[in-house]
C-alpha positions, 0 to 999 in steps of 0.5 A: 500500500502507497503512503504519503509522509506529512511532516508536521511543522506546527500547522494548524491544517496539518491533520486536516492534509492527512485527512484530504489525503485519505479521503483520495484513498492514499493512507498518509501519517503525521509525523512532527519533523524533528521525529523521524530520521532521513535513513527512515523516510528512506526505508519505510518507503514513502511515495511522497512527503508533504511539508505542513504549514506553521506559524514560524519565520523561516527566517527566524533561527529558531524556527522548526527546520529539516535538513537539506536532505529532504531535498534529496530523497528522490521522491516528490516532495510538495511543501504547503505555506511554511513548507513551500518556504522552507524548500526555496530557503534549503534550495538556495532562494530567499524568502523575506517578509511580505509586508504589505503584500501579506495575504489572508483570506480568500484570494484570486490566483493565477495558474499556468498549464501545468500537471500539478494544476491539472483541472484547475482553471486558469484563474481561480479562488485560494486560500492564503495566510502568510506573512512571509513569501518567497523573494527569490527562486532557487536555481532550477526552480520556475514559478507556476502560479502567482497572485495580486499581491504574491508573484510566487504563489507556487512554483516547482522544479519538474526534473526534481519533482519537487514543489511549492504552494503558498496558499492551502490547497486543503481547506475548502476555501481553495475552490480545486484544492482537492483537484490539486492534491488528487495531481499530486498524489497521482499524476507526480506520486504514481499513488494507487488509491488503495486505502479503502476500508474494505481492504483494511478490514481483511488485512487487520484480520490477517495481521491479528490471526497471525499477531494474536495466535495463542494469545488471549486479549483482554478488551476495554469496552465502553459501548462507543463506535470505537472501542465496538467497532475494535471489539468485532473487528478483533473477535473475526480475528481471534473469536473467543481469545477476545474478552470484553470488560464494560467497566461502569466508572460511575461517570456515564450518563443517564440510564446509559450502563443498562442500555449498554448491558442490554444492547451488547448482550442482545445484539452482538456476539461478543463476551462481555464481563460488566464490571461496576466501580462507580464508588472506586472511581469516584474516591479517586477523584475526590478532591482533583480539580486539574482536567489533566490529573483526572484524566491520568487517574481514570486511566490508571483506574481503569487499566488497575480494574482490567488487570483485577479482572484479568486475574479473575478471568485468567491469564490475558496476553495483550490489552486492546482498545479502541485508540484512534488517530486524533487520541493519537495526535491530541496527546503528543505522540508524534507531535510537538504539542500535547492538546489533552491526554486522551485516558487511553494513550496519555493516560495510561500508567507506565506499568502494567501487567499486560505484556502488549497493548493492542490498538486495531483502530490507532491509524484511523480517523473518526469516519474512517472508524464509521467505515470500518464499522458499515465494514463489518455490518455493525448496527447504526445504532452503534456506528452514528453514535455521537462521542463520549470521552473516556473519562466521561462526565468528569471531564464535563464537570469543571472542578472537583467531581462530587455525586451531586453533580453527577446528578445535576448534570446527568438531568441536564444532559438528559432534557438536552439531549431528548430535545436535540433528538426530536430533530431530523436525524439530517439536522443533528449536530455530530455531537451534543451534550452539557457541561456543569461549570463552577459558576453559580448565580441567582436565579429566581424560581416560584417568586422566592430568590434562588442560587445554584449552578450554571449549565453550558451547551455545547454542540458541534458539526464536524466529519472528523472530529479534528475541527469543528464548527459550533452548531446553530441550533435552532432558538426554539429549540434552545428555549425549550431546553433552558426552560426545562433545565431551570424548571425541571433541575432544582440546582440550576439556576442558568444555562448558557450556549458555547459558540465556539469552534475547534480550533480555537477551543476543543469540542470538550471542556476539559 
């Protein structure tokens, strides 16, 4: 199977490369370029390296750079905003500061007939945000597009096989990014659009045959399209070597243990031991107020509960869970920045009496996942389910996680989410839910002055959980919820809506 290498510069649209990539059907990784070493990128052989934008000067000294050998790996190499800079500086040109020529936004750019532009008209729309652009070409190398403002909006060298693209062929913005990389990928990569899930499906079931002989796994379960999809997927593999654990941390919402309990054990082939420690989680976390620590206890929590089971149950080789890509990257494997550690990658404590840890999701994205799940016929009961963290509602409730706000907020997102689900499925939002801050205000309820908390709802549309807009709700619709709220829940005293968008903020709240 082909790959493309993305090497991470600190750019705000590098998962989203990756994402464009896949959805062409070449696998591509994210690896942060100060990660991976020249004789690697040789021996893993990839068809093409893409360099991300970022936020630095190329210019500035300290600024994340590669050595000049990524020139020289002989195979195409496309550089995007900061990545189409570094390729002139590394080749000999210049890059200096645009001044008043900087671009941002939607910008109209001209192209020449060229195999990258394959498809593209002439003139076009991009989407541009740089400072910096590049002054003088190396030797070899021959402008290809240019802007109003940006003579050197993209350029290249054909014997080389090597390019660069001041704007942002992958947001939407740029009316034929897609046109763009799809030329990339195939007309200078020589891709094979290979990376369909059918395909990994067969060939994660051949690879855990052979991986997981013998071997019996032990596999955290938590009822979410992840951890479900990875349940079927390894139980085809290894059939009943796979146990599954439902560990009820007493931080799931309402209602929500039995229907699990009741879905899996009426609808799904699969072993599945409940274990309830809702009173040994809760003792944890008493007094922790820090997003960060309550993550790393849960996740400690849990994997201490698998191995006491485990012990119960009999010797278990590997322990498997249903980590995907954005876990991945939000907690700082293969990246520079730690967003939020995910309890089942940043979480997990360093000794554990697992001799390995299976992830047969830890490459996909969130509709990739999806994919894999319409794959092996999974319900979509269970495939559209919206995300829960695994640290469920104590990374929903600001502060100390205590009983009584588990209630109020289990009530509150109750009302919230049996409102939203009265819509359409077509004008769902792709994930909804309330979160109880440590605000309290007055409020007035039957004539007499009341104090209590405040509850924000949050709600976002996404297809791949790396970015995502704030949805807009209808206002009736929100009306009902904030009445129902303060008039059903004793404790709530006022409701706010999050309009914010990731990035800057991320879809949960801690």
């Amino acid at each position: 199977m082909d790959r493309i290498l993305i090497l991470d510069f600190g750019g705000q649209y590098s998962q989203l490369i990756a994402r464009r990539v896949r959805e062409l059907h070449v696998f591509s990784e994210v690896i942060a370029f100060d990660r991976i070493t020249e004789s690697e990128i040789k021996e893993r052989g990839y068809r093409g390296i893409i360099l991300t934008g970022g936020p630095n000067s190329v210019n500035d000294p300290a600024s994340p750079k590669c050595g000049p050998f990524i020139l020289d790996t002989d195979v195409p190499l496309l550089g995007i905003c900061y990545g189409a800079q570094l390729i002139a500086k590394l080749a000999g040109g210049s890059v200096a500061h645009a001044g008043m020529n900087s671009e941002y936004g939607k910008t109209e750019i001209h192209t020449d007939s060229h195999p990258l532009f394959s498809g593209v008209p002439a003139k076009t729309v991009c989407w541009m945000s740089h400072t910096d652009q590049v002054s003088a070409l190396p030797e070899g190398f021959h402008v290809i597009a240019r802007t109003g403002s940006c003579p050197v909006a993209a350029f290249g060298s054909d014997e080389r096989r090597i390019y660069g693209l001041q704007f942002h062929p992958e947001v939407s913005h740029t009316a034929y990014g897609m046109n763009i990389l799809h030329n990339f990928l195939f007309r200078i990569c020589g891709c094979s659009p290979l990376w369909v899930m059918d395909e990994f499906v067969r060939s994660s079931v051949s690879r855990y045959k052979e991986e997981l002989r013998g071997k019996r796994v032990l596999l955290a379960l938590s009822g979410g399209v992840d951890s479900s999809v990875a349940a079927v997927l390894l139980q085809k593999a290894i059939g009943r070597d796979l146990t599954c654990v439902f560990v009820d941390h007493g931080l799931l919402r309402k209602n929500e243990p039995e229907r699990i309990r009741s879905y899996f054990e009426q609808n799904l082939d699969l072993h599945v031991v409940f274990v309830d420690a809702r009173d040994r989680f809760l003792a944890r976390l008493k007094g922790i107020t820090d997003p960060e620590q309550k993550r790393r206890i849960i996740g400690e929590e849990f994997v201490r509960v698998f191995e006491e089971e485990a012990d119960k149950l009999g010797e278990f080789d590997s322990l498997a869970q249903g980590t995907i890509y954005p876990d991945v990257i939000e907690s700082g494997k293969g990246i520079a920045s730690v967003i939020k550690s995910h309890h089942n990658v940043g979480g997990l404590p360093d000794n554990i009496r697992f001799s390995s840890v299976t992830e047969p999701l830890r490459d996909l994205f969130k509709d990739e996942v999806r994919e894999v799940g319409r794959s092996l016929r999974l319900p979509d009961e269970i495939i559209s389910r919206q995300p829960f963290p695994g640290p469920g509602l104590a990374v929903r409730i600001l502060g100390e996680v205590t009983q009584e706000k588990l209630d109020l907020l289990r009530d509150a997102d109750a009302v919230f989410c049996e409102e939203v689900e009265r819509l359409p499925s077509s004008q769902r939002p792709s994930q909804y839910f309330a979160v109880l801050t440590e605000s309290r205000s007055v409020g007035v309820k039957g004539d007499a002055r009341a104090y209590g908390g405040t509850i924000v709802l949050r709600a976002v549309l996404t297809d791949d959980f790396m970015t995502a807009d704030w949805s807009k709700l209808p206002f009736d619709l929100l009306d009902r919820v904030s009445g129902r709220i303060t008039g059903e829940i004793s404790g709530i005293t006022r409701v706010v809506y999050d309009i914010t968008s990731k990035p800057p903020a991320t879809v949960e709240w801690e």
